[in-house]
C-alpha positions as CSV (number, residue, x, y, z in Angstrom):
1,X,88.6,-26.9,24.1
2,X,88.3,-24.2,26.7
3,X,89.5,-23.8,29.9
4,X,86.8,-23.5,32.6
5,X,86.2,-23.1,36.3
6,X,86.9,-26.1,38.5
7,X,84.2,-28.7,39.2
8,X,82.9,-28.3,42.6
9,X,80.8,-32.0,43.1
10,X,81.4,-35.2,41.4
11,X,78.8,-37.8,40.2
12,X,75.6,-35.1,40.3
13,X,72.6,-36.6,38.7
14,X,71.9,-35.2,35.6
15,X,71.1,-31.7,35.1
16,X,68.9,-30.8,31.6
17,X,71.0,-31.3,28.2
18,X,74.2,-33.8,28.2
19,X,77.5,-32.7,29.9
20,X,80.1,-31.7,27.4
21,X,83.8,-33.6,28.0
22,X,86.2,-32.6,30.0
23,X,89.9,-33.4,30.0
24,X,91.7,-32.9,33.6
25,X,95.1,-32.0,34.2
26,X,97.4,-34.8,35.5
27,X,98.1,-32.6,39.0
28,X,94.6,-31.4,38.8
29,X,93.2,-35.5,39.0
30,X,95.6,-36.0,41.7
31,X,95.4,-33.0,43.9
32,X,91.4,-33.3,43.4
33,X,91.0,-36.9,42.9
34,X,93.5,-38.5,44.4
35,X,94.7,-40.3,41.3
36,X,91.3,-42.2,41.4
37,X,90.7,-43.7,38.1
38,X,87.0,-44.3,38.6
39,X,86.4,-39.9,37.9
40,X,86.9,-41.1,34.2
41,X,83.3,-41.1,32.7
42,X,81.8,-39.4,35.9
43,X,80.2,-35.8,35.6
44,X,80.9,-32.9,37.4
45,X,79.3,-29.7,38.0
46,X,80.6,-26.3,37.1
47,X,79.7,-23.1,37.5
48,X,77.7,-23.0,33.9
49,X,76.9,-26.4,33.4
50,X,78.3,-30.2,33.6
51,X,81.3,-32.0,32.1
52,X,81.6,-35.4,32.1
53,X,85.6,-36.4,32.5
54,X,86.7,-38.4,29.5
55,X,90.5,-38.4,30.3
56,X,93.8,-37.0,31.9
57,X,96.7,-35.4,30.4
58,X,100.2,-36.8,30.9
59,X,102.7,-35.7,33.9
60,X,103.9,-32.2,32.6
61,X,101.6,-31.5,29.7
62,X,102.0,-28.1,28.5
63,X,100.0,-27.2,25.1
64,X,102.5,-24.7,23.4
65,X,100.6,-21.7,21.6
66,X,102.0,-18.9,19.9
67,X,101.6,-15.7,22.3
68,X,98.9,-14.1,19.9
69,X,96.5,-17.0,21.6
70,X,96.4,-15.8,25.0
71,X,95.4,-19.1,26.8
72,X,96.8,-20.7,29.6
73,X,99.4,-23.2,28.1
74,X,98.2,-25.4,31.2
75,X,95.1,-25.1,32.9
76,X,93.5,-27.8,35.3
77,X,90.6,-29.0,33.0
78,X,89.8,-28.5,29.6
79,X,86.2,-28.7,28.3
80,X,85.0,-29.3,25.4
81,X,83.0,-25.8,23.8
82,X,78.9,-26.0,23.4
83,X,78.3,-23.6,20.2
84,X,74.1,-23.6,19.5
85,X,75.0,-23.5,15.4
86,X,71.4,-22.4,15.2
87,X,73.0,-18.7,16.7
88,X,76.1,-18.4,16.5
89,X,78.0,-16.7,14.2
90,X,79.9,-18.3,11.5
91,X,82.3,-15.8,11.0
92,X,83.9,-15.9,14.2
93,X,87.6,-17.3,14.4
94,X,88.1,-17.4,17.8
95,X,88.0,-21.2,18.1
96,X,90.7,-23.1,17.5
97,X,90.8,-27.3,17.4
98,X,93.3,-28.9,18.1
99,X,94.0,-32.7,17.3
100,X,96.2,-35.4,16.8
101,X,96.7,-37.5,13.2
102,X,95.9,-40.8,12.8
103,X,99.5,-42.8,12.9
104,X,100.4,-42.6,8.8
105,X,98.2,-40.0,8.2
106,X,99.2,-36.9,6.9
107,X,98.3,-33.1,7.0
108,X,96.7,-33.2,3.0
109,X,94.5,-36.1,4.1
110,X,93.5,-34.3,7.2
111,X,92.4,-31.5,5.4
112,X,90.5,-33.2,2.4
113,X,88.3,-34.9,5.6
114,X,88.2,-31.3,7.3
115,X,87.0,-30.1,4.0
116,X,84.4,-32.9,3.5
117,X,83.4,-32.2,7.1
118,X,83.0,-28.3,6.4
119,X,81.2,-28.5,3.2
120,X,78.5,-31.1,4.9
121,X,77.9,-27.6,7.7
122,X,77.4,-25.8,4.6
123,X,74.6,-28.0,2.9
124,X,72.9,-28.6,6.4
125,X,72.8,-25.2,7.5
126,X,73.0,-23.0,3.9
127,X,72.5,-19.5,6.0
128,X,74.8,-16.8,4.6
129,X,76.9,-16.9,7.4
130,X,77.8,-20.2,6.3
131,X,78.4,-19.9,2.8
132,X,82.0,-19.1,3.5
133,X,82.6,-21.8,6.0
134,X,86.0,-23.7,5.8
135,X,88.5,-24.7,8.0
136,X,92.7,-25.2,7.6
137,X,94.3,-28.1,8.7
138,X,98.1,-26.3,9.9
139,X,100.4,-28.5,11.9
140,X,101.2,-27.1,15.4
141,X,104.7,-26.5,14.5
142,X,103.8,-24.4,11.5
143,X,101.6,-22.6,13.9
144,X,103.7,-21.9,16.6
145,X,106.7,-20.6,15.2
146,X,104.7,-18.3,11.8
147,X,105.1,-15.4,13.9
148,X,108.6,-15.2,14.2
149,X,109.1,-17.0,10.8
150,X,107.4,-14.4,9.0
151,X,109.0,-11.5,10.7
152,X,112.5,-11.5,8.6
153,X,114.3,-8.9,11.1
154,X,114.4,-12.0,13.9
155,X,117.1,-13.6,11.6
């Protein structure tokens, strides 16, 4: 998800091509909202588009990513990212996901239904730029501290 400008209208009619979700802050839905629990499946309009709000983090959620990231560790509303796979390029890592397991399950099953997932892109859209398509399951730990765990002089 990507962090994008604040919604300026709730409840618009809709605009052409469905909103994509969006995920508020907890001090964002009450400074904006008033704690009102009836924004939740609303839309609202932003400066490229509409989101409909699908949820609020918890008090004091802070999303920890290693520095190299550079992303706000806690903006007011996260959205979810509209790629057109028609155009866009394959090749490009800048997205990350980011997800939580399934109670029991683990990283390996994770990444045999990733894999699944990333092969089914491949037969669907079997483009060059796809032919290399695959994606790694790392647990957020793993992630955020392999930049000081590979660099040997920190110890």
């Amino acid at each position: 998800m990507t962090a994008r400008r604040l919604p300026q209208q709730v409840g618009q009619p809709p605009a052409a091509g469905p909103p994509v979700a969006a995920v508020l802050s907890h001090a964002f839905w009450l400074r904006r909202f008033g704690g009102d629990q009836s924004v939740i499946g609303k839309d609202v309009e932003l400066g490229n588009g509409r989101a409909r709000i699908v949820g609020v983090l918890a008090p004091g959620f802070e999303l920890l990513l290693p520095p190299r990231v550079n992303a706000e560790s806690a903006p007011e509303m996260w959205t979810a990212a509209r790629i057109d796979v028609d155009t866009a390029n394959r090749n490009n890592v800048l997205y990350r996901v980011i997800g939580r397991l399934k109670p029991g399950a683990s990283v390996g099953q994770a990444q045999i239904q990733t894999d699944h997932i990333a092969a089914d892109l491949r037969q669907h859209f079997p483009i060059k730029q796809t032919s290399g398509l695959y994606f790694h399951v790392v647990p957020m730990f793993d992630d955020l501290v392999s930049d000081v765990a590979a660099d040997e002089s920190c110890r």
